[in-house]
C-alpha positions in Angstrom: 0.0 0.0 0.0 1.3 3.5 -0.8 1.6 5.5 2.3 0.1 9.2 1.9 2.5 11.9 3.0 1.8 14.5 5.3 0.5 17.4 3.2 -1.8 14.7 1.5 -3.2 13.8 4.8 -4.2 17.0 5.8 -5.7 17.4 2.7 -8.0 14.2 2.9 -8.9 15.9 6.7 -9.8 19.5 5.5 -11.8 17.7 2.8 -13.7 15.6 5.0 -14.4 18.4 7.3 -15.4 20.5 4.5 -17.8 18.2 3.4 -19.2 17.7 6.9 -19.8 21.4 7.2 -21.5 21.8 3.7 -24.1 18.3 4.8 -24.4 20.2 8.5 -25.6 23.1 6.9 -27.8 22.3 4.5 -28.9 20.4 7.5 -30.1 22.8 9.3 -31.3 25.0 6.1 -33.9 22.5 5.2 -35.5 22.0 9.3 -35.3 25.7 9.7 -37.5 26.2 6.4 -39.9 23.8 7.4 -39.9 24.9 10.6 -40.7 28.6 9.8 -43.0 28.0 7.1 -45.4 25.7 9.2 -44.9 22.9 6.8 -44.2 20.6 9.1 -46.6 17.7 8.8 -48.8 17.0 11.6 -48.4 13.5 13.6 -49.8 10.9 12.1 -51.1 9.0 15.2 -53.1 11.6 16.3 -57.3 11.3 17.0 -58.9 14.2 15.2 -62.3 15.6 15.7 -64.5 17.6 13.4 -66.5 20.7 14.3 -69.3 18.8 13.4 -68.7 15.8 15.9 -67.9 18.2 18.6 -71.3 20.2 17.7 -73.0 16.5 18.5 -71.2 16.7 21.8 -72.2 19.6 22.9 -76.1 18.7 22.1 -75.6 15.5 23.8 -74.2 17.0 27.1 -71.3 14.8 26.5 -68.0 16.0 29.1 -65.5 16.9 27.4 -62.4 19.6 28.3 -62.5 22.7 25.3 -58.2 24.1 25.0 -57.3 26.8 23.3 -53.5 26.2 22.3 -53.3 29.5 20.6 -51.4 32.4 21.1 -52.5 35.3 23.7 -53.3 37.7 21.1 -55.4 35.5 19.2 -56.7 33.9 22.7 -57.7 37.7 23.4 -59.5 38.7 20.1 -62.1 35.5 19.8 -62.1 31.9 21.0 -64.6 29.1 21.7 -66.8 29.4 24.2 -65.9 27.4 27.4 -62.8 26.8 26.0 -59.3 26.9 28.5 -56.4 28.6 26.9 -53.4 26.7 27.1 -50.9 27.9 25.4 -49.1 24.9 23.0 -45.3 25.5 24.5 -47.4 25.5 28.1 -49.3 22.9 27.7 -47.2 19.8 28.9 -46.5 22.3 32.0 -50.1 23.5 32.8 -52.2 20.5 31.5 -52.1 18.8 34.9 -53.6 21.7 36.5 -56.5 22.1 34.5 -57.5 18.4 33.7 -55.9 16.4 36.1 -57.6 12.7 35.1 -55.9 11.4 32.6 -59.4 9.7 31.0 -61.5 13.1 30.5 -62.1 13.5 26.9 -60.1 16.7 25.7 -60.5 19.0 22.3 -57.4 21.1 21.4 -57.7 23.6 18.3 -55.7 26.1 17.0 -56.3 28.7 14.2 -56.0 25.5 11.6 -55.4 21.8 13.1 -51.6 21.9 13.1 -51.0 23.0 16.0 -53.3 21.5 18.1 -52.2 18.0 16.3 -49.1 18.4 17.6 -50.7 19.3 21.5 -52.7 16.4 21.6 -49.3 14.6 20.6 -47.9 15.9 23.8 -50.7 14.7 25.8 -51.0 11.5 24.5 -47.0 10.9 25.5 -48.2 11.7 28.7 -50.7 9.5 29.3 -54.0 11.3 27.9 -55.6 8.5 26.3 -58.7 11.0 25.1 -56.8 13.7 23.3 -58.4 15.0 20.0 -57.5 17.6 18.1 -60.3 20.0 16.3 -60.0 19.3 12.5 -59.4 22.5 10.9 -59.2 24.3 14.2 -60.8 28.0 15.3 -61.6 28.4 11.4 -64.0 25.1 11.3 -65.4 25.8 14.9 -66.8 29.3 13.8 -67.6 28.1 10.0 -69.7 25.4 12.1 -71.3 28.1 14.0 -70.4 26.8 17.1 -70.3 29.1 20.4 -68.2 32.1 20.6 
């Protein structure tokens, strides 16, 4: 085998680090783009609800815990009538307080169904076992006319 000398050496080393910085970046290019652009696909595991099924619910008297896991602002200017706002970096914090048995049926929404997909992911890792999130979100819940 030929032996590589030292200049070809560090060579070989500033071209694998190179190319480790190039794959890092591009890395970190592609999650920050989908993380900013809300791309990010929703969990696929998670139960969702429609407006309409929730709309049942409320005629039937069934219990069932309402969270808003939207910002304050939009919290502020209109949300769902019983609803508990939570916000989604919150929630795994705060969710004991409010609904502390782990059975109660809960409904999450956010302005679209992406967000709250991703809060009723968090509650189902810690042990929620009737976490749904609102199909759609605070846009279906009004187009449904449900209570403001």
């Amino acid at each position: 085998m030929k032996s590589l000398g030292a200049g070809q050496s560090e060579m070989n080393a500033d071209r694998r680090l190179a190319c480790g910085a190039i794959l890092a970046g591009a890395f970190l290019l592609c999650c920050c783009r989908a993380a900013s652009s809300g791309s990010a696909a929703p969990p696929l595991d998670v139960k969702e609800i429609s407006a309409a099924e929730v709309g049942r619910w409320i005629q039937a008297g069934t219990p069932f815990v309402l969270i808003d896991v939207r910002q304050d602002e939009d919290w502020q200017a209109r949300h769902a009538a019983s609803a508990v706002h939570i916000r989604r970096v919150l929630l795994s914090d705060r969710i004991g307080t409010f609904v502390p048995d782990k059975r109660a049926r809960i409904v999450l929404y956010c302005g679209s169904g992406k967000l709250s997909a991703f809060g009723a992911e968090t509650l189902k890792g810690l042990g929620y076992v009737e976490a749904y999130s609102l199909s759609g979100g605070f846009r279906a819940w009004q187009e449904a006319g449900l209570p403001i």
